[in-house]
C-alpha positions in Angstrom: 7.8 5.5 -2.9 4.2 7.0 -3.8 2.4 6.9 -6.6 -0.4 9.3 -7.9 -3.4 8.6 -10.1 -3.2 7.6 -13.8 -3.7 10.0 -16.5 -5.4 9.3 -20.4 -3.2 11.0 -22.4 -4.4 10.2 -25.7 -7.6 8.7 -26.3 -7.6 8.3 -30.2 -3.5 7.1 -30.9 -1.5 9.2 -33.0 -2.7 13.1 -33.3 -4.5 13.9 -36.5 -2.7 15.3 -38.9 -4.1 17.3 -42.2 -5.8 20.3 -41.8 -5.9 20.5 -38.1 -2.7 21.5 -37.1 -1.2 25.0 -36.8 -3.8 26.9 -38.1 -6.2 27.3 -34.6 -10.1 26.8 -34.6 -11.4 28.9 -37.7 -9.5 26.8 -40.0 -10.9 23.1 -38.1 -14.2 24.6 -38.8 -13.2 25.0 -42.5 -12.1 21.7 -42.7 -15.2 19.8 -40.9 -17.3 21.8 -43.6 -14.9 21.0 -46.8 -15.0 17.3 -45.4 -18.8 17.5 -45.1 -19.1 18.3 -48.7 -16.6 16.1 -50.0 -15.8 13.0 -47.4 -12.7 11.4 -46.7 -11.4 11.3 -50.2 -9.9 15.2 -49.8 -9.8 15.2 -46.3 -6.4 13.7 -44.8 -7.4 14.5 -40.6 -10.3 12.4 -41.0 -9.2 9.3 -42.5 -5.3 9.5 -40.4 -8.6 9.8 -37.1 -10.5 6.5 -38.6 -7.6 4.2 -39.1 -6.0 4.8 -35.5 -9.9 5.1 -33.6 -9.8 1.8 -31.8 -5.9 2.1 -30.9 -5.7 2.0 -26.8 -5.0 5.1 -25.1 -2.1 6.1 -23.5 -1.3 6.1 -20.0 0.9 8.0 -17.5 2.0 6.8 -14.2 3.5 9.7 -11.3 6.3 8.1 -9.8 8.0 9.5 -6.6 11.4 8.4 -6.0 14.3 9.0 -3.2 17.9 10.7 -3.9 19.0 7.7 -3.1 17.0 5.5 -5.6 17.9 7.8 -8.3 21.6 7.6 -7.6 21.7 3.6 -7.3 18.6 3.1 -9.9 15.4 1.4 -8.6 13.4 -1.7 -9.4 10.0 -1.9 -8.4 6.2 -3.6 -9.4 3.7 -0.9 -10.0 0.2 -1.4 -10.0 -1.3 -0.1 -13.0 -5.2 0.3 -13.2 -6.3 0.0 -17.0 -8.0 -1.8 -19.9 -6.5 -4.9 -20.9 -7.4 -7.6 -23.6 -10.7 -9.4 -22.9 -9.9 -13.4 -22.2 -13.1 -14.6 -22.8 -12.7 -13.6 -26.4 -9.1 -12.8 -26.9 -9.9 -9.2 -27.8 -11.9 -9.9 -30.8 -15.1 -8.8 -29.1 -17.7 -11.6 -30.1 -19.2 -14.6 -28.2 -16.6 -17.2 -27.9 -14.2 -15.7 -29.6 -16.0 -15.8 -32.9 -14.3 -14.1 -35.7 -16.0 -11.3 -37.0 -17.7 -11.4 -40.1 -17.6 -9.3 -43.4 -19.4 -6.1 -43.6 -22.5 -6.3 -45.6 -22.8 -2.1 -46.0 -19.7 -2.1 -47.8 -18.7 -5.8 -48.6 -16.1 -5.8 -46.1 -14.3 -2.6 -47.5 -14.6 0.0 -45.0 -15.7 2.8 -47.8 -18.9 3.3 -48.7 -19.6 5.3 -52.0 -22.3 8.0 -52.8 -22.7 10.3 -55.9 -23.0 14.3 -55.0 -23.6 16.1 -58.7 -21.0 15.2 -60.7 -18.7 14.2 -57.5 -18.3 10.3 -56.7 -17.7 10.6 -52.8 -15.9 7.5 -50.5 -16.4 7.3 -46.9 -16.0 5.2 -44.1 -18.7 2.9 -43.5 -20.6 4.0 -40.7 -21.8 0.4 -40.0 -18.3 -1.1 -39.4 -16.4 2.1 -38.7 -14.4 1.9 -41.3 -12.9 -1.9 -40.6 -15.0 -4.1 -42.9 -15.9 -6.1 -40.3 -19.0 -6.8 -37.7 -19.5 -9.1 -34.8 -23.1 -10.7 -35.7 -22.8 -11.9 -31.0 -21.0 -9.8 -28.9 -19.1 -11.2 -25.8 -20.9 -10.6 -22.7 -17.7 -10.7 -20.8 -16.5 -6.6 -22.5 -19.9 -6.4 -24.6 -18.2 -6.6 -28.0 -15.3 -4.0 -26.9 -12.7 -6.5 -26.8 -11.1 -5.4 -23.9 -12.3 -5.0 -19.9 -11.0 -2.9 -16.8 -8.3 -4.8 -14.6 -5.5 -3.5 -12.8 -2.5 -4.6 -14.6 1.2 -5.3 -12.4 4.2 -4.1 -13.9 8.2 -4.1 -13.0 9.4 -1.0 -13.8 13.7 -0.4 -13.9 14.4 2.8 -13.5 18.3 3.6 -14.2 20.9 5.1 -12.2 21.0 9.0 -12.7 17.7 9.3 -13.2 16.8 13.6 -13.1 13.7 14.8 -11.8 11.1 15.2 -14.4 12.6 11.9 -16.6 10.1 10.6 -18.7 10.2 6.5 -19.3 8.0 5.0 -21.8 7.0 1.6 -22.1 5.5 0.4 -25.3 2.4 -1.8 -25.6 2.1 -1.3 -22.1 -1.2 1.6 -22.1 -4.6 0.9 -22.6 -5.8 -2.1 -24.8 -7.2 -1.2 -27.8 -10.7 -1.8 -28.9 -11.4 -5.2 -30.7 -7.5 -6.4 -30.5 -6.6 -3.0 -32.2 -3.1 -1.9 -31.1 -2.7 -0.9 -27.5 -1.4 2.6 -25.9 2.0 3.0 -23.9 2.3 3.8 -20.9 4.6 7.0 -19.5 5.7 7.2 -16.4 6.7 10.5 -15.4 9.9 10.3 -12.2 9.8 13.1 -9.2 12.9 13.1 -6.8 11.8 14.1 -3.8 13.8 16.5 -2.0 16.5 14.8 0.2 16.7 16.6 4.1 20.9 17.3 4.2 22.3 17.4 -0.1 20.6 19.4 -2.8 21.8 18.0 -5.9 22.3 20.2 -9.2 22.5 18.2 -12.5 25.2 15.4 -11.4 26.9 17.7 -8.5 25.7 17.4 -5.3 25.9 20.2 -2.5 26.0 19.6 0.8 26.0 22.7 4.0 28.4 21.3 6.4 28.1 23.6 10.1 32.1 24.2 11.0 33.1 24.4 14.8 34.6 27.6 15.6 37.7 25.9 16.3 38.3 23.5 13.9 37.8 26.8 11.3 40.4 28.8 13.3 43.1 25.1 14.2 42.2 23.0 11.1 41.9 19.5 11.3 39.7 17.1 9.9 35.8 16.4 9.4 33.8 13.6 8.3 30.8 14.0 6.2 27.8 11.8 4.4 28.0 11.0 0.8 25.2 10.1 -1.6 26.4 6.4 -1.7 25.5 6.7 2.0 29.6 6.1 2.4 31.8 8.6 4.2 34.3 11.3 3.1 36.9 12.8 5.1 37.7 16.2 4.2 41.1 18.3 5.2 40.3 21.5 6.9 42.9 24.2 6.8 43.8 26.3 9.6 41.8 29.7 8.9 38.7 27.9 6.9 36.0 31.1 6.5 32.3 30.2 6.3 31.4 30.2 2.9 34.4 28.4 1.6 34.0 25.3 -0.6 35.6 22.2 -0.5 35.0 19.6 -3.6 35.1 16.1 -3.5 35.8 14.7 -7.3 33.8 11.6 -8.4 31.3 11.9 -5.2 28.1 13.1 -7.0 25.4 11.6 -8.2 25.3 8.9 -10.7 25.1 10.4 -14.9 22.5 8.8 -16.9 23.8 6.1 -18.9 27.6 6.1 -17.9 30.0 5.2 -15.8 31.1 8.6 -14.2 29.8 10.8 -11.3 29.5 14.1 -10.8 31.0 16.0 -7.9 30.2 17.0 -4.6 31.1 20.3 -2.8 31.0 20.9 0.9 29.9 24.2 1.7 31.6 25.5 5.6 29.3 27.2 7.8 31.5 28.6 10.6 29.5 27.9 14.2 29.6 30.8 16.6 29.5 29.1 19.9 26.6 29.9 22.0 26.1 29.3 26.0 29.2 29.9 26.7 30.8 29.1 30.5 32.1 31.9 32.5 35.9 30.6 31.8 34.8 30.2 27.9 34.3 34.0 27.9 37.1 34.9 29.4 39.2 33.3 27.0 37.6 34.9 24.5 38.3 38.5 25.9 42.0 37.4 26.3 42.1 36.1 22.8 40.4 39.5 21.6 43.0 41.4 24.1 45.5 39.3 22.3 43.9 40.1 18.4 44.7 44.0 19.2 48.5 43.5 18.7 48.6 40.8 15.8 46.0 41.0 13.0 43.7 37.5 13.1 40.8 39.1 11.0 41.9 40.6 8.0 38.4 40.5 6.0 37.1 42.8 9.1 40.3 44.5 9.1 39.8 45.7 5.5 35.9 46.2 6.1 36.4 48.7 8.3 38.9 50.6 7.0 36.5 51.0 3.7 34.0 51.7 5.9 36.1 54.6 7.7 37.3 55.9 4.6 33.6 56.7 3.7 32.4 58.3 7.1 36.3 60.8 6.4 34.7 61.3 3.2 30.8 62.1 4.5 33.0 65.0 6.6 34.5 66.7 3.8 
């Protein structure tokens, strides 16, 4: 199992909302002039972007797992490097874990007031940012941030059935936030690496199975590999063509979240025998001696005579 680097996905929380969405860049720009005139009060992005600015941000962790892993499931410890709370101060940010103390700007309100004409405006406080609160001595330990880099273990289930491209979020488990604000989650995104005999499809699973040339032309029996990394026997009948499907019920991959499997289908590929002995080929020219008289191929049978037809046709 590999993993790849980690990914900020969201620096600020939960998107803003209000005037920035849907309407592309010329209409932001409206909207950071209309809340340059009139603050806050009119303005729904900026205030939804104040109240969520110290939230942690979100992580994402690329996870590479075997077929085999995502058919049984897979528990593992991942080794997440990220912000967490600050001990020194529990994640309040000030010396000794003092707790803050009110805002003086705006009395511990977050808002500050100003008159424009005949317009009463509210804001956030640019001392406090908005939470009514300031550290008079930061922490040394994260400098008043609350929070300091550490690489953060994790045991991460992932479930049976598992698809590539599965998406698995754990909540709480991203970035701390600033000055014990809430912290991000973390996403960890699931590739199946591609396995070197089945290729899987959903739940089924295929598998390209090479066919002696006489156990296609006799019949008999073949054992092949399962996903479980058990054992099927499968039935070959006399005559098997390459090309020809067999399906095994039930002997697919594990689906997400139940009980059942999918289905597995062996796919014949017919050998042609190569380095053949000088008594080898002569059998063969008996049996084709012998194939003259009674019809053993009728796909090449029926090829040919199309193919006839069409030359008698090119004569006409």
């Amino acid at each position: 199992m590999t993993a790849s680097d980690m990914l900020l996905l969201n620096r600020g929380g939960a998107s803003s909302g209000g005037f920035d969405q849907g309407f592309g860049h010329g209409f932001s720009g409206f909207s950071d002039i209309f809340d340059e005139m009139f603050g806050d009060a009119f303005s729904g992005n900026r205030q939804g972007r104040n109240s969520q600015s110290g939230r942690g941000a979100d992580l994402r962790y690329n996870m590479e797992i075997s077929l085999t892993q995502a058919f049984k499931g897979n528990k593992t410890n991942i080794r997440v490097p990220t912000s967490v709370q600050c001990d020194a101060c529990n994640g309040i940010g000030s010396k000794n874990g003092a707790a803050p103390e009110s805002c003086n700007a705006c009395n511990g309100y977050g808002k500050v007031r100003a008159q424009q004409g005949f317009f009463t405006i509210e804001r956030s406080c640019p001392t406090c940012q908005g939470s009514g609160q300031v550290i008079k001595e930061a922490c040394k330990t994260c400098t008043g941030q609350g929070r300091v880099r550490k690489e953060k273990t994790l045991s991460v289930t992932i479930p049976p059935g598992v698809e590539d491209g599965t998406r698995i979020r754990l909540s709480g488990e991203g970035e701390a936030g600033l000055n014990s604000a809430p912290s991000g989650d973390l996403y960890i995104s699931i590739s199946v690496a591609p396995h070197h005999i089945f290729q899987r499809d959903g739940a089924n699973i295929y598998c390209k199975v090479p066919l002696p040339l006489t156990a296609a032309c006799l019949g008999g029996h073949i054992e092949v590999p399962t996903v479980d990394t058990g054992r099927a026997r499968v039935a070959i009948p006399a005559g098997t063509q390459s090309g020809h499907q067999f399906r095994l019920k039930g002997k697919g991959m594990s689906i997400l979240r139940s009980k059942e499997r999918g289905d597995m289908f062996v796919h014949a590929s017919v050998e042609t025998p190569i380095n053949l002995s000088k008594k080898q080929k002569e059998l063969l020219k008996e049996f084709e001696k012998e194939g003259k008289t009674v019809k053993n191929s009728p796909q090449s049978d029926g090829f040919f005579s199309k193919v006839k037809d069409i030359w008698e046709d090119l004569k006409d």
